[in-house]
Structures are given as structure tokens and as C-alpha cells.
C-alpha positions as CSV (number, residue, x, y, z in Angstrom):
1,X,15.6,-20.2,64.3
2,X,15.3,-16.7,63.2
3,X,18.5,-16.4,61.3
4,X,17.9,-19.9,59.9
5,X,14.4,-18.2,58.4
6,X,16.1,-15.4,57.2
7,X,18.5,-17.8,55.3
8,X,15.5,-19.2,53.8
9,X,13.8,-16.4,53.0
10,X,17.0,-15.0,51.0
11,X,16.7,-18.2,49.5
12,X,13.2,-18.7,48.9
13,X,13.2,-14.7,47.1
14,X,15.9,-14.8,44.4
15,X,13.9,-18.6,43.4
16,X,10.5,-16.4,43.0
17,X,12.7,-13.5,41.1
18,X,13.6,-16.4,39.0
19,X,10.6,-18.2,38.5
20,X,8.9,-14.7,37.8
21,X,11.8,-13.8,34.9
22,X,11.2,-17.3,33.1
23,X,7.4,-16.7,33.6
24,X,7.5,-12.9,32.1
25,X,10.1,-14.0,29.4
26,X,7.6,-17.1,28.3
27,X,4.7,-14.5,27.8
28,X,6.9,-11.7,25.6
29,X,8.3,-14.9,23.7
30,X,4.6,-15.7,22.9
31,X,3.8,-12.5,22.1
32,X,6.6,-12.0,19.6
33,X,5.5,-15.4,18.3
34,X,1.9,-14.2,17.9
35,X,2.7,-11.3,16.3
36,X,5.0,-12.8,13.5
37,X,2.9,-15.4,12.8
38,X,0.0,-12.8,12.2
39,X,2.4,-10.6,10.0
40,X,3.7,-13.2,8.1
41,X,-0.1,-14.5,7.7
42,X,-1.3,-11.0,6.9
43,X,1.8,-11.0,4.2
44,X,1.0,-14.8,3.1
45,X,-2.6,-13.9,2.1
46,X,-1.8,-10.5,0.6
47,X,0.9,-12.1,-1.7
48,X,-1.9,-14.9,-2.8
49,X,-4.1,-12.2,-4.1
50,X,-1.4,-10.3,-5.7
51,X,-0.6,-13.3,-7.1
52,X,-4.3,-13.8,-9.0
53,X,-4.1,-10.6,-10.2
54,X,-1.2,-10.6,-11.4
55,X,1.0,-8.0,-9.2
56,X,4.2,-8.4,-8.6
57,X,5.1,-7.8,-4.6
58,X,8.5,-6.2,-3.1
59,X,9.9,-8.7,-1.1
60,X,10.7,-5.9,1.6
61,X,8.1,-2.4,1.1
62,X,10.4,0.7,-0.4
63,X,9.3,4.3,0.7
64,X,7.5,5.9,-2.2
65,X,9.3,9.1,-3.1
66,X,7.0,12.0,-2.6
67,X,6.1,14.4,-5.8
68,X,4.3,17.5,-6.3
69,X,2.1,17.6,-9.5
70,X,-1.0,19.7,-10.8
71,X,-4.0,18.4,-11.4
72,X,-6.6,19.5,-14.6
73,X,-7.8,22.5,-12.1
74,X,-4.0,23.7,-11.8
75,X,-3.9,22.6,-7.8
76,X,-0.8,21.2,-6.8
77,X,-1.2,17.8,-5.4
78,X,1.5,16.0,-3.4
79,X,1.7,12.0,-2.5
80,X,2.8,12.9,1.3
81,X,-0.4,14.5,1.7
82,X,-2.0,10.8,1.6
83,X,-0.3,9.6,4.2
84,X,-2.3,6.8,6.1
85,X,-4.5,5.8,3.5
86,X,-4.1,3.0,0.8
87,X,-3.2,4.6,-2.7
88,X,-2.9,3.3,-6.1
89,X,-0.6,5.1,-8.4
90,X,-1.2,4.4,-11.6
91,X,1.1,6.0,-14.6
92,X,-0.6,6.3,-18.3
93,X,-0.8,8.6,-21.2
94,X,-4.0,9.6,-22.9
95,X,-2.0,7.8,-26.5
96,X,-1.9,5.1,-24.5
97,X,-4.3,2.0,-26.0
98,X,-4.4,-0.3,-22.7
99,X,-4.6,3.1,-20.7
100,X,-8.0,3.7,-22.5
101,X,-8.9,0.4,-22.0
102,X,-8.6,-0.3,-18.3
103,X,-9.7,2.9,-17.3
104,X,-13.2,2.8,-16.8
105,X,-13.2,-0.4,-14.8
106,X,-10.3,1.7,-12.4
107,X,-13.0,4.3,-12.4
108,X,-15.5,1.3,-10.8
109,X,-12.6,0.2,-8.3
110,X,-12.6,3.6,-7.6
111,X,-16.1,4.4,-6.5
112,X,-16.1,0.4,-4.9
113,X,-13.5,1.5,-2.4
114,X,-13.6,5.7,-2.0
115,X,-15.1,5.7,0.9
116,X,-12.9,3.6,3.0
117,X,-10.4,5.3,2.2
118,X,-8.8,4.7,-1.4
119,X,-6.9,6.9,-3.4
120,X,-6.3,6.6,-7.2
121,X,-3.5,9.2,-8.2
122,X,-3.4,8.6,-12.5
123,X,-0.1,10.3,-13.9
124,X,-0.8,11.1,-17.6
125,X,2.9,10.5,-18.6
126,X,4.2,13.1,-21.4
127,X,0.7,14.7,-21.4
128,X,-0.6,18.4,-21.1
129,X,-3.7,19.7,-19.7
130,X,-5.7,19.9,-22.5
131,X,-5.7,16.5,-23.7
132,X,-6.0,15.2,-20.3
133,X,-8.8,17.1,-19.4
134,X,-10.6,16.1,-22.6
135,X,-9.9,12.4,-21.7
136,X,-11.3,13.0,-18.0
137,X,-14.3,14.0,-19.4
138,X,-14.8,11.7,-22.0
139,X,-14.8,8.5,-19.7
140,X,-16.4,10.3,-16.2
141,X,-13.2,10.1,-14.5
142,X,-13.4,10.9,-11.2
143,X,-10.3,10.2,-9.4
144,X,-7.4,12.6,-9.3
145,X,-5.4,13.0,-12.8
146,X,-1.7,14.9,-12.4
147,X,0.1,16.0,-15.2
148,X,3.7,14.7,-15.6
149,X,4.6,16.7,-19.1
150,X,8.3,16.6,-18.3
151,X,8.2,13.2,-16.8
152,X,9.9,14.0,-14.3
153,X,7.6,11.8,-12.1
154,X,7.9,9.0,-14.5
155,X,11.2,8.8,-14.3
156,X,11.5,9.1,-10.6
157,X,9.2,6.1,-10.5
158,X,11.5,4.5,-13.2
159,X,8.2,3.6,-15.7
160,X,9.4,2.6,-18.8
161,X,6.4,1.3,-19.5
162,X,2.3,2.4,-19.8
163,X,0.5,1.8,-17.8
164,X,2.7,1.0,-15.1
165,X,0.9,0.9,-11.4
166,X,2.2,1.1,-8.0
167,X,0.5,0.1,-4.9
168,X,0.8,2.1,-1.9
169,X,0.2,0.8,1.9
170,X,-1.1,3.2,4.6
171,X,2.5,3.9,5.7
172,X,3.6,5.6,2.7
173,X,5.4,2.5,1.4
174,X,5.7,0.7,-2.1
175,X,4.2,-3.0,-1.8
176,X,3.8,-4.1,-5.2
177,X,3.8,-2.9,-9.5
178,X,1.7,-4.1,-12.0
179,X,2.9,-3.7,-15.7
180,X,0.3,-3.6,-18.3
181,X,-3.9,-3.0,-18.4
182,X,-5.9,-5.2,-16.6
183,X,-9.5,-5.3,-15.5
184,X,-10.3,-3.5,-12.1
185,X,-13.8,-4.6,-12.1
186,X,-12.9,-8.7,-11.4
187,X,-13.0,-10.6,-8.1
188,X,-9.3,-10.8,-8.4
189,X,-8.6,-7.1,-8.4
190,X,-11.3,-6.5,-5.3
191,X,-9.6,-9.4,-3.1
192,X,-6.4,-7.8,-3.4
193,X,-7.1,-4.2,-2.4
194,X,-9.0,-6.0,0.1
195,X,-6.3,-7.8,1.3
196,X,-4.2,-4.7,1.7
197,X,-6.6,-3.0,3.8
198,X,-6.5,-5.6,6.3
199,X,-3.0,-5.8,6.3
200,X,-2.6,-2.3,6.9
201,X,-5.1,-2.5,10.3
């Protein structure tokens, strides 16, 4: 009897090894499930609101190259340095007729959404200082303007048009471009930073 129990014991323990594999498997599987179909939701509603206001999304995210500009106070600001937070990187030129235009509703987005976090970096394309800082003050600007005289920027970024703005997720990565002005101040423009927030949680 007692070697017949052992027999069913090393029977009986490789099922329960079994049963407890398929078991743990069945939960990761779910898991992974859950996971994707959140992502690909998060993505989904993300790509609707780019879609309204007319932004074109990358397919897969590309790691924004990092830069080193001065700002209108001579301070050297760099893109790595806004890591984890959502910025908006916005290239123009004080010339620029659609720049002038959409700024002051960017300066609106701006102050809607500073304190959870945004950052608006605005590239004056082929500008100096001077003009810049004249332009700053003339609309209240608020947000960070870099000076890109040499373009160099500009060209890294491959903007061959003004304005030309990229959208940055908290991970440092490129998620979508707009070409063109457009008003920051709409529904539209507040659903999508909205959305990128939550898709960055």
C-alpha cells in the first residue's frame, strides 16, 4: 500500500505542476491581453484627436534629437533637460505671417496646461535676438523662445516649412507634426494635448 501511494503521489504532483503552469500561463496571457488592448486604446483615442486637429501621427514614436539653443536671456537651453514631461516644439520665424497669427492662442494653450506639466519650446528659425525679443514682447509671450540663426536646429528637425510643430511624449519621443498655423485656443487642440497626457500615464 505504501509504495502504491507513493506511485500516486508522483502521479498526483507533476498533474498539479501542470495544472498550476496552464493556470499561471492563462493569467500572464490575460495580462498581456489587457495591456495591449489599453495601449492600442490609449493610441486609438489619441490618433482621433490628432485627427480633429489636424496632426499628423508617426505610425511608430522616433526619438527626438536633442539640441542646445539660447534663449533671449543668452541661457543655453537643451530638449534632454525636459525629459518626462509633454513638450511641444514649435518652429517659426518672427517674418513668418501664420507664426504671428497662431501665436497668441499658443500663448493661451500655454498658460491652460503649464502647470501639469507642458512645455512649449518656439524655434525662431533664421532669426537673431533682437528681433525675437521684440516679438516676445510685443505679444506677452511667455513660453521659452531659442534662437536657431544658423538653422541648424531646423534642419536637424528637417522643417522646410513655418511653422512647423512637433509633439513630444514624456519619453522623449516624436508622436506627431503639424504643418501650418492653427488655433490653439479650440476644443480640438485641448482634447489632443489631453489625450497625450493620458497616454503618457
Amino acid at each position: 500500500m505504501k509504495n502504491l501511494l507513493c506511485i500516486k503521489e508522483q502521479m498526483i504532483l507533476p498533474i498539479r505542476r501542470k495544472a498550476c503552469l496552464i493556470i499561471f500561463s492563462s493569467i500572464v496571457v490575460s495580462l498581456c491581453l489587457i495591456v495591449t488592448i489599453f495601449i492600442t486604446y490609449s493610441l486609438a483615442d489619441t490618433s482621433k484627436y490628432a485627427l480633429n486637429f489636424g496632426v499628423q501621427e508617426y505610425t511608430v514614436p522616433a526619438d527626438a534629437k536633442d539640441f542646445t539653443l539660447k534663449d533671449i536671456n543668452n541661457r543655453n537651453i537643451s530638449l534632454k533637460n525636459f525629459r518626462g514631461k509633454i513638450v511641444i516644439l514649435n518652429f517659426w520665424a518672427t517674418w513668418c505671417g501664420p507664426c504671428r497669427q497662431e501665436m497668441p492662442s499658443m500663448e493661451r494653450l500655454h498658460q491652460q496646461f503649464k502647470d501639469r506639466g507642458l512645455v512649449i519650446l518656439a524655434i525662431a528659425s533664421g532669426d537673431d535676438t533682437k528681433s525675437v525679443n521684440s516679438f516676445i514682447t510685443k505679444y506677452n509671450l511667455t513660453f521659452p523662445a531659442l534662437i536657431d540663426k544658423d538653422l541648424e536646429v531646423t534642419d536637424i528637425y528637417k522643417v522646410w516649412a513655418l511653422p512647423t510643430t512637433y509633439f513630444i511624449n514624456s519619453k522623449g519621443q516624436i508622436i506627431g507634426v503639424a504643418q501650418g498655423s492653427r488655433d490653439w485656443n479650440t476644443k480640438e487642440a485641448t482634447q489632443y494635448i489631453t489625450s497625450i497626457f493620458k497616454a503618457s500615464i
